[in-house]
N, C-alpha and C positions, 0 to 999 in steps of 0.2 A: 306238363301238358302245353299244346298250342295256344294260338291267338282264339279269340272266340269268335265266332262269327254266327250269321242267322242259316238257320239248319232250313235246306232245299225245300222238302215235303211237309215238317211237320209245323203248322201253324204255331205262332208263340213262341217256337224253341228257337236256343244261344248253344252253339255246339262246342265242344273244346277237342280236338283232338290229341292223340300221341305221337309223339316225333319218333326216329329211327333211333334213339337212346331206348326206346320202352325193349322190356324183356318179359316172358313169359316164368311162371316159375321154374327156381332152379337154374336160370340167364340162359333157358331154351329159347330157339326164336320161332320154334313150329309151334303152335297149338292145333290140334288135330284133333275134331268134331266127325263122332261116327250120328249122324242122324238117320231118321226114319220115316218117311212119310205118313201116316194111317189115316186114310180120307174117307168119306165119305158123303154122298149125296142126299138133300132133301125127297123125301116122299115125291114121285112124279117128275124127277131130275135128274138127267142125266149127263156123265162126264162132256163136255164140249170137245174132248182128241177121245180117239181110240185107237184100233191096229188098222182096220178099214182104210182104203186110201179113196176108194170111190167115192161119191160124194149121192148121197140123199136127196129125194125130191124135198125141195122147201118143205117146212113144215111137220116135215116125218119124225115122231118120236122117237132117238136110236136108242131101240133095243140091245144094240151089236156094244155100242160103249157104255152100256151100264149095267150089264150083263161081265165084260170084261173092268168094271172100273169096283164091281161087286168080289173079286175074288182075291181083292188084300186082305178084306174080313172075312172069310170064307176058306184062303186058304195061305195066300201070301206072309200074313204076319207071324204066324205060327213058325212057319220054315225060316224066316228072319231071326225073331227072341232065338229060335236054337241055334242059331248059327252065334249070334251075340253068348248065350251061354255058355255055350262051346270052349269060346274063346276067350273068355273070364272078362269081358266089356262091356262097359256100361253107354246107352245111347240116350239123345235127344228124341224125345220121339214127339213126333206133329200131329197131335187127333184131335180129329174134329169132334167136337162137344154131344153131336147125335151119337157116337159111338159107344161114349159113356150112358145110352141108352138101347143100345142095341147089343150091346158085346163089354158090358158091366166087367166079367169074368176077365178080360183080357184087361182092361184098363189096371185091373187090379193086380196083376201078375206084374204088370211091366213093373210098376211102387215098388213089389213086396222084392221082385230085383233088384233094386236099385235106379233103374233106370228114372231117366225125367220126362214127364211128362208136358210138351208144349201148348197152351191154347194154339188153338190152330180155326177159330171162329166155330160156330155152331155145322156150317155145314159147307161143300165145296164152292156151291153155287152161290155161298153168303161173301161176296167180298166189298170190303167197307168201302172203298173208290165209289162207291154206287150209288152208297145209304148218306141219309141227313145226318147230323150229329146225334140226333135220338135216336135214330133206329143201330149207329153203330155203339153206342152206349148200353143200349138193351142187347142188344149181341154180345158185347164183353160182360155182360152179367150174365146171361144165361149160359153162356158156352163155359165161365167161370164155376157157376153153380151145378151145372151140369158136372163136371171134373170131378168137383173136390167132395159131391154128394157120393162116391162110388168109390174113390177112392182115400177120402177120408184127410185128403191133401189140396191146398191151392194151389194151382200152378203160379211160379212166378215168371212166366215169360211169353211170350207169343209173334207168333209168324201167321199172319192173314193170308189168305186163298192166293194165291201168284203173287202173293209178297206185294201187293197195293193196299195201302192203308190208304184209311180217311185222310185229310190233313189234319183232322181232328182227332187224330187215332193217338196218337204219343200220349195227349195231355187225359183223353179218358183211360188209358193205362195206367199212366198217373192215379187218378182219381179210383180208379182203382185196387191199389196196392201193387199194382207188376213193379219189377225191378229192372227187367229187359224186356226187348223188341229184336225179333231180325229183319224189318222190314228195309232194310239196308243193303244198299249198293254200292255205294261211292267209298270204298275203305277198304280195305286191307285188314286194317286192326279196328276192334273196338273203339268206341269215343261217348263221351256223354252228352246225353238232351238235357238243359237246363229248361224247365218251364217255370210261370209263376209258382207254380204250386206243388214244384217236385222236381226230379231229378230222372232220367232214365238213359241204362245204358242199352247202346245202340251196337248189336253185334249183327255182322253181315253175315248175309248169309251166299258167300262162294259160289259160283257156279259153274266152276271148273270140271267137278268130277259129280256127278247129277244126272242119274238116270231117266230124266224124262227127257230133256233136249237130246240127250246123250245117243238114246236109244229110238224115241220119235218122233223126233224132229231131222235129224241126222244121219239113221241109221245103222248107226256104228254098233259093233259087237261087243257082249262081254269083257272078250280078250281084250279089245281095245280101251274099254273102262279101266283095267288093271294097267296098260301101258299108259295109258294117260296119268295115273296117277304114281306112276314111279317117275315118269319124265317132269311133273310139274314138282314133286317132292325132291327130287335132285335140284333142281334148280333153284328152286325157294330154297333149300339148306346152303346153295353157293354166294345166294344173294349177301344174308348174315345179316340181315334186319327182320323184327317180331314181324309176320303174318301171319293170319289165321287160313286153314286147309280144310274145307267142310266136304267128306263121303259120303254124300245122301242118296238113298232111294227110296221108292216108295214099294210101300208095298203091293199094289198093284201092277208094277211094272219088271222090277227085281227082285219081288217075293216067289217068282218062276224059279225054276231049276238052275237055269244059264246064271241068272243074276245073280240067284244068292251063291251062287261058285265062285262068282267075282267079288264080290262083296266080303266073303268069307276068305278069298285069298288074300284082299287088301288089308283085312284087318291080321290074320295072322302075320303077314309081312310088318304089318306096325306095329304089330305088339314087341317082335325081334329086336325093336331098334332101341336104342338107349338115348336118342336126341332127339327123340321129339316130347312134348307133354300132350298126351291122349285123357281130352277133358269134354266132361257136358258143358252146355251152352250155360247153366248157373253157374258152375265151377268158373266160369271166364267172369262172367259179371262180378260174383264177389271178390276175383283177381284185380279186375279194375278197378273196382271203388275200396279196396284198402290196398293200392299203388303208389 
Protein backbone atom coordinates (compact mmCIF):
# COMPACT_ATOMS: atom_id res chain seq x y z
CA UNK A 1 0.00 0.00 0.00
CA UNK A 2 0.71 3.79 -0.39
CA UNK A 3 2.08 6.54 1.71
CA UNK A 4 -0.61 7.47 4.39
CA UNK A 5 -1.91 10.63 4.43
CA UNK A 6 -5.21 12.55 6.29
CA UNK A 7 -8.33 11.27 4.55
CA UNK A 8 -10.37 14.49 2.83
CA UNK A 9 -13.96 14.00 4.50
CA UNK A 10 -13.62 11.84 7.39
CA UNK A 11 -12.53 13.55 10.53
CA UNK A 12 -9.64 11.54 12.40
CA UNK A 13 -8.82 9.29 9.49
CA UNK A 14 -4.98 8.29 8.07
CA UNK A 15 -5.77 6.77 4.53
CA UNK A 16 -3.37 4.30 2.78
CA UNK A 17 -3.93 3.68 -0.55
CA UNK A 18 -3.18 0.84 -3.41
CA UNK A 19 -0.67 1.43 -6.10
CA UNK A 20 -1.08 0.18 -9.86
CA UNK A 21 0.67 -3.23 -8.57
CA UNK A 22 -2.80 -4.09 -6.79
CA UNK A 23 -4.72 -6.92 -8.54
CA UNK A 24 -8.23 -8.13 -8.17
CA UNK A 25 -8.69 -11.93 -7.46
CA UNK A 26 -7.28 -14.34 -9.79
CA UNK A 27 -4.64 -11.02 -11.22
CA UNK A 28 -8.23 -9.49 -12.79
CA UNK A 29 -7.98 -5.75 -12.90
CA UNK A 30 -11.97 -5.39 -13.40
CA UNK A 31 -13.96 -5.78 -10.36
CA UNK A 32 -17.45 -5.19 -11.42
CA UNK A 33 -20.29 -4.24 -8.90
CA UNK A 34 -24.02 -4.96 -10.04
CA UNK A 35 -25.75 -2.50 -7.29
CA UNK A 36 -29.31 -1.59 -6.57
CA UNK A 37 -30.75 1.43 -5.24
CA UNK A 38 -34.00 0.59 -2.80
CA UNK A 39 -35.07 4.14 -1.39
CA UNK A 40 -37.22 5.23 0.27
CA UNK A 41 -38.82 8.46 1.85
CA UNK A 42 -39.95 9.54 5.51
CA UNK A 43 -43.70 9.88 6.31
CA UNK A 44 -44.72 13.41 4.63
CA UNK A 45 -41.30 13.38 2.34
CA UNK A 46 -40.90 13.57 -0.81
CA UNK A 47 -38.12 12.64 -3.48
CA UNK A 48 -36.45 16.42 -4.14
CA UNK A 49 -36.00 15.15 -8.52
CA UNK A 50 -38.65 13.62 -10.17
CA UNK A 51 -39.69 13.29 -14.10
CA UNK A 52 -41.54 16.71 -13.99
CA UNK A 53 -39.36 19.45 -15.50
CA UNK A 54 -41.78 22.36 -14.66
CA UNK A 55 -41.07 23.74 -11.49
CA UNK A 56 -43.80 24.11 -8.50
CA UNK A 57 -45.06 27.15 -6.69
CA UNK A 58 -42.75 27.61 -3.53
CA UNK A 59 -43.85 25.59 -0.91
CA UNK A 60 -46.02 22.85 -2.87
CA UNK A 61 -45.98 19.43 -1.51
CA UNK A 62 -44.85 17.22 -4.85
CA UNK A 63 -47.20 14.77 -5.03
CA UNK A 64 -45.82 14.04 -8.86
CA UNK A 65 -42.08 12.88 -7.14
CA UNK A 66 -43.35 10.80 -4.51
CA UNK A 67 -45.93 9.29 -6.15
CA UNK A 68 -43.03 8.29 -8.89
CA UNK A 69 -40.16 7.88 -6.25
CA UNK A 70 -42.94 5.28 -4.47
CA UNK A 71 -42.91 2.74 -7.40
CA UNK A 72 -39.42 0.86 -6.68
CA UNK A 73 -41.40 -0.50 -3.72
CA UNK A 74 -44.25 -1.05 -5.38
CA UNK A 75 -43.12 -2.26 -8.41
CA UNK A 76 -39.65 -1.50 -9.63
CA UNK A 77 -37.60 -3.99 -7.25
CA UNK A 78 -39.64 -6.86 -8.06
CA UNK A 79 -38.77 -6.69 -12.02
CA UNK A 80 -34.89 -5.88 -10.94
CA UNK A 81 -34.38 -9.31 -8.23
CA UNK A 82 -35.83 -11.21 -11.42
CA UNK A 83 -33.79 -9.96 -13.76
CA UNK A 84 -30.75 -10.61 -11.12
CA UNK A 85 -32.18 -14.19 -10.83
CA UNK A 86 -32.49 -14.55 -14.18
CA UNK A 87 -29.10 -14.25 -14.49
CA UNK A 88 -27.55 -16.29 -11.70
CA UNK A 89 -26.14 -12.60 -9.93
CA UNK A 90 -25.70 -11.66 -6.89
CA UNK A 91 -26.08 -7.52 -6.02
CA UNK A 92 -25.35 -4.87 -3.52
CA UNK A 93 -28.36 -3.59 -2.81
CA UNK A 94 -28.88 0.13 -1.05
CA UNK A 95 -32.17 0.10 1.31
CA UNK A 96 -33.17 2.42 3.27
CA UNK A 97 -33.74 1.16 6.99
CA UNK A 98 -37.85 2.27 6.82
CA UNK A 99 -38.14 -0.36 4.11
CA UNK A 100 -37.12 -2.94 6.44
CA UNK A 101 -40.44 -1.76 7.86
CA UNK A 102 -42.67 -1.30 5.18
CA UNK A 103 -41.70 -4.18 2.74
CA UNK A 104 -40.21 -6.78 5.56
CA UNK A 105 -40.96 -9.58 2.91
CA UNK A 106 -38.64 -8.23 0.28
CA UNK A 107 -35.74 -7.39 2.50
CA UNK A 108 -35.85 -10.88 3.32
CA UNK A 109 -35.92 -12.39 -0.22
CA UNK A 110 -32.99 -10.40 -1.27
CA UNK A 111 -30.70 -12.52 2.12
CA UNK A 112 -32.36 -15.75 1.44
CA UNK A 113 -30.72 -14.93 -2.38
CA UNK A 114 -27.62 -14.21 -1.61
CA UNK A 115 -27.68 -10.95 -2.25
CA UNK A 116 -26.18 -7.92 0.19
CA UNK A 117 -27.72 -6.02 1.76
CA UNK A 118 -26.32 -1.99 2.13
CA UNK A 119 -27.31 0.40 5.04
CA UNK A 120 -28.32 2.99 3.18
CA UNK A 121 -29.43 5.42 6.52
CA UNK A 122 -32.96 5.17 7.85
CA UNK A 123 -34.67 7.15 5.04
CA UNK A 124 -33.83 9.25 1.66
CA UNK A 125 -34.31 12.53 3.16
CA UNK A 126 -31.98 11.37 6.16
CA UNK A 127 -28.49 12.52 5.10
CA UNK A 128 -25.73 12.77 7.70
CA UNK A 129 -24.04 16.12 5.95
CA UNK A 130 -26.83 17.80 7.87
CA UNK A 131 -27.05 15.85 11.39
CA UNK A 132 -24.86 16.58 14.60
CA UNK A 133 -22.76 13.67 15.62
CA UNK A 134 -25.70 12.23 17.67
CA UNK A 135 -28.25 12.41 15.59
CA UNK A 136 -25.97 10.68 12.73
CA UNK A 137 -25.06 7.91 15.39
CA UNK A 138 -28.84 7.33 16.25
CA UNK A 139 -29.25 7.03 12.48
CA UNK A 140 -26.57 4.21 12.10
CA UNK A 141 -28.25 2.41 15.08
CA UNK A 142 -31.56 2.58 14.00
CA UNK A 143 -31.24 1.97 10.24
CA UNK A 144 -28.84 -0.89 11.63
CA UNK A 145 -31.42 -2.41 13.86
CA UNK A 146 -34.02 -1.89 11.57
CA UNK A 147 -31.98 -4.49 8.85
CA UNK A 148 -30.84 -7.01 10.68
CA UNK A 149 -34.38 -7.34 12.91
CA UNK A 150 -36.14 -8.68 9.57
CA UNK A 151 -33.60 -10.09 8.08
CA UNK A 152 -31.91 -11.81 10.70
CA UNK A 153 -28.30 -10.31 9.43
CA UNK A 154 -26.24 -7.08 10.13
CA UNK A 155 -25.20 -5.20 7.33
CA UNK A 156 -21.66 -4.61 7.10
CA UNK A 157 -21.45 -1.65 4.98
CA UNK A 158 -23.01 1.61 3.90
CA UNK A 159 -23.61 4.22 1.37
CA UNK A 160 -25.62 7.42 2.93
CA UNK A 161 -28.44 9.45 0.82
CA UNK A 162 -26.09 11.23 -2.25
CA UNK A 163 -23.16 9.64 -0.80
CA UNK A 164 -22.61 12.76 1.92
CA UNK A 165 -21.59 11.47 5.13
CA UNK A 166 -21.05 13.27 8.36
CA UNK A 167 -17.31 14.08 8.87
CA UNK A 168 -18.11 11.92 11.62
CA UNK A 169 -19.73 9.30 9.70
CA UNK A 170 -16.40 6.84 9.25
CA UNK A 171 -15.50 6.78 12.83
CA UNK A 172 -19.28 6.10 14.04
CA UNK A 173 -19.16 3.15 11.56
CA UNK A 174 -16.41 2.12 13.22
CA UNK A 175 -18.06 2.16 16.48
CA UNK A 176 -20.38 0.49 15.03
CA UNK A 177 -19.00 -2.73 13.68
CA UNK A 178 -19.18 -1.87 9.63
CA UNK A 179 -16.25 -2.96 7.81
CA UNK A 180 -17.07 -0.70 4.66
CA UNK A 181 -18.40 2.62 3.54
CA UNK A 182 -18.95 3.90 -0.23
CA UNK A 183 -19.08 7.27 0.77
CA UNK A 184 -16.14 7.73 -1.67
CA UNK A 185 -15.12 9.58 -4.61
CA UNK A 186 -11.59 10.34 -5.10
CA UNK A 187 -10.30 6.51 -6.14
CA UNK A 188 -10.51 4.17 -8.49
CA UNK A 189 -9.67 1.30 -6.10
CA UNK A 190 -10.52 0.69 -2.64
CA UNK A 191 -8.23 2.14 0.25
CA UNK A 192 -8.38 2.02 3.99
CA UNK A 193 -9.61 4.58 6.80
CA UNK A 194 -7.43 4.28 9.75
CA UNK A 195 -9.17 5.75 12.92
CA UNK A 196 -8.21 5.72 16.58
CA UNK A 197 -10.49 3.20 17.18
CA UNK A 198 -10.72 1.00 14.03
CA UNK A 199 -10.18 0.38 10.72
CA UNK A 200 -12.60 0.90 7.55
CA UNK A 201 -12.38 0.16 4.14
CA UNK A 202 -13.35 2.68 1.75
CA UNK A 203 -14.88 1.53 -1.50
CA UNK A 204 -16.09 4.11 -4.22
CA UNK A 205 -18.84 4.09 -5.34
CA UNK A 206 -18.35 4.90 -9.64
CA UNK A 207 -20.49 7.05 -11.23
CA UNK A 208 -19.93 6.29 -14.60
CA UNK A 209 -22.81 3.96 -15.44
CA UNK A 210 -25.81 5.19 -12.82
CA UNK A 211 -29.16 5.60 -13.67
CA UNK A 212 -29.95 8.64 -12.02
CA UNK A 213 -27.63 11.23 -13.55
CA UNK A 214 -27.66 8.98 -16.47
CA UNK A 215 -31.30 9.16 -17.08
CA UNK A 216 -32.37 12.74 -15.11
CA UNK A 217 -30.07 14.79 -15.14
CA UNK A 218 -28.93 14.16 -18.69
CA UNK A 219 -31.26 12.46 -20.39
CA UNK A 220 -29.77 9.87 -22.13
CA UNK A 221 -31.42 6.51 -23.12
CA UNK A 222 -31.36 3.05 -22.05
CA UNK A 223 -29.55 2.06 -25.13
CA UNK A 224 -27.00 4.54 -24.16
CA UNK A 225 -26.50 3.20 -20.64
CA UNK A 226 -25.49 -0.09 -22.34
CA UNK A 227 -23.14 1.70 -24.75
CA UNK A 228 -21.75 3.58 -22.13
CA UNK A 229 -20.81 0.62 -20.38
CA UNK A 230 -19.10 -1.47 -23.07
CA UNK A 231 -17.10 1.84 -24.12
CA UNK A 232 -15.82 2.47 -20.45
CA UNK A 233 -15.30 -1.56 -20.04
CA UNK A 234 -13.13 -1.54 -23.13
CA UNK A 235 -11.09 0.85 -22.13
CA UNK A 236 -10.63 0.13 -18.44
CA UNK A 237 -9.52 -3.46 -19.66
CA UNK A 238 -6.75 -1.45 -22.16
CA UNK A 239 -5.67 0.53 -19.26
CA UNK A 240 -4.42 -2.93 -17.32
CA UNK A 241 -4.45 -1.41 -13.92
CA UNK A 242 -7.05 -2.86 -10.86
CA UNK A 243 -10.17 -0.40 -11.10
CA UNK A 244 -13.48 -0.87 -9.76
CA UNK A 245 -16.68 -0.59 -12.48
CA UNK A 246 -20.02 0.01 -10.34
CA UNK A 247 -23.73 -0.77 -12.72
CA UNK A 248 -26.20 0.80 -10.36
CA UNK A 249 -29.79 1.59 -10.58
CA UNK A 250 -32.40 2.30 -8.64
CA UNK A 251 -35.12 1.01 -8.40
CA UNK A 252 -37.36 3.75 -8.97
CA UNK A 253 -35.73 4.76 -12.02
CA UNK A 254 -34.61 1.46 -14.01
CA UNK A 255 -36.97 -0.83 -12.09
CA UNK A 256 -39.34 0.46 -15.45
CA UNK A 257 -39.37 -1.68 -18.42
CA UNK A 258 -36.56 0.37 -20.52
CA UNK A 259 -34.23 0.12 -17.64
CA UNK A 260 -34.37 -3.11 -16.59
CA UNK A 261 -33.82 -4.23 -20.48
CA UNK A 262 -30.60 -2.41 -20.00
CA UNK A 263 -29.68 -3.48 -16.87
CA UNK A 264 -30.53 -7.00 -17.81
CA UNK A 265 -28.49 -6.72 -21.12
CA UNK A 266 -25.47 -5.41 -19.16
CA UNK A 267 -25.35 -8.04 -16.96
CA UNK A 268 -25.79 -11.01 -19.29
CA UNK A 269 -22.96 -9.39 -21.36
CA UNK A 270 -20.81 -9.58 -18.12
CA UNK A 271 -21.51 -12.70 -17.14
CA UNK A 272 -20.05 -13.97 -20.92
CA UNK A 273 -16.93 -12.51 -20.16
CA UNK A 274 -14.00 -14.41 -18.41
CA UNK A 275 -11.95 -11.13 -17.27
CA UNK A 276 -13.66 -9.49 -15.33
CA UNK A 277 -14.31 -10.56 -11.22
CA UNK A 278 -18.24 -9.85 -10.73
CA UNK A 279 -18.25 -9.20 -6.92
CA UNK A 280 -20.60 -7.58 -4.00
CA UNK A 281 -19.24 -4.64 -2.35
CA UNK A 282 -18.30 -7.09 0.96
CA UNK A 283 -16.59 -9.55 -1.47
CA UNK A 284 -14.23 -6.39 -2.20
CA UNK A 285 -13.65 -5.41 1.50
CA UNK A 286 -12.75 -8.77 2.63
CA UNK A 287 -10.38 -8.86 -0.78
CA UNK A 288 -8.74 -5.82 0.68
CA UNK A 289 -7.99 -6.57 4.06
CA UNK A 290 -6.41 -10.00 3.53
CA UNK A 291 -4.20 -8.38 0.46
Amino acid sequence: MGVEAKDAVARGAQVKRFGREFRWPSGHTIALVFNIAYEAWSDGKAPALGPMGNPLPGGTFDTNALSWGTYGSARGIERLLRVLDKLGLRASIMASGVLAERTPHVLKAMVSSGHEIVAHAFAQDIVPATLTPEQTRADIVKTTEAIAAVTGKRPTGWISPRGTPSPDSGRLLVEAGYVWQGDAFDDDRPYVQTFATGRLVAIPLTMDINDLPHAMRFGRSPRQFIEMFDDLLGYALSEGEAVMIDVTVHAHVYGHQSGAWAFETIGRRAKERGDIWIARREEIAAHVLTD
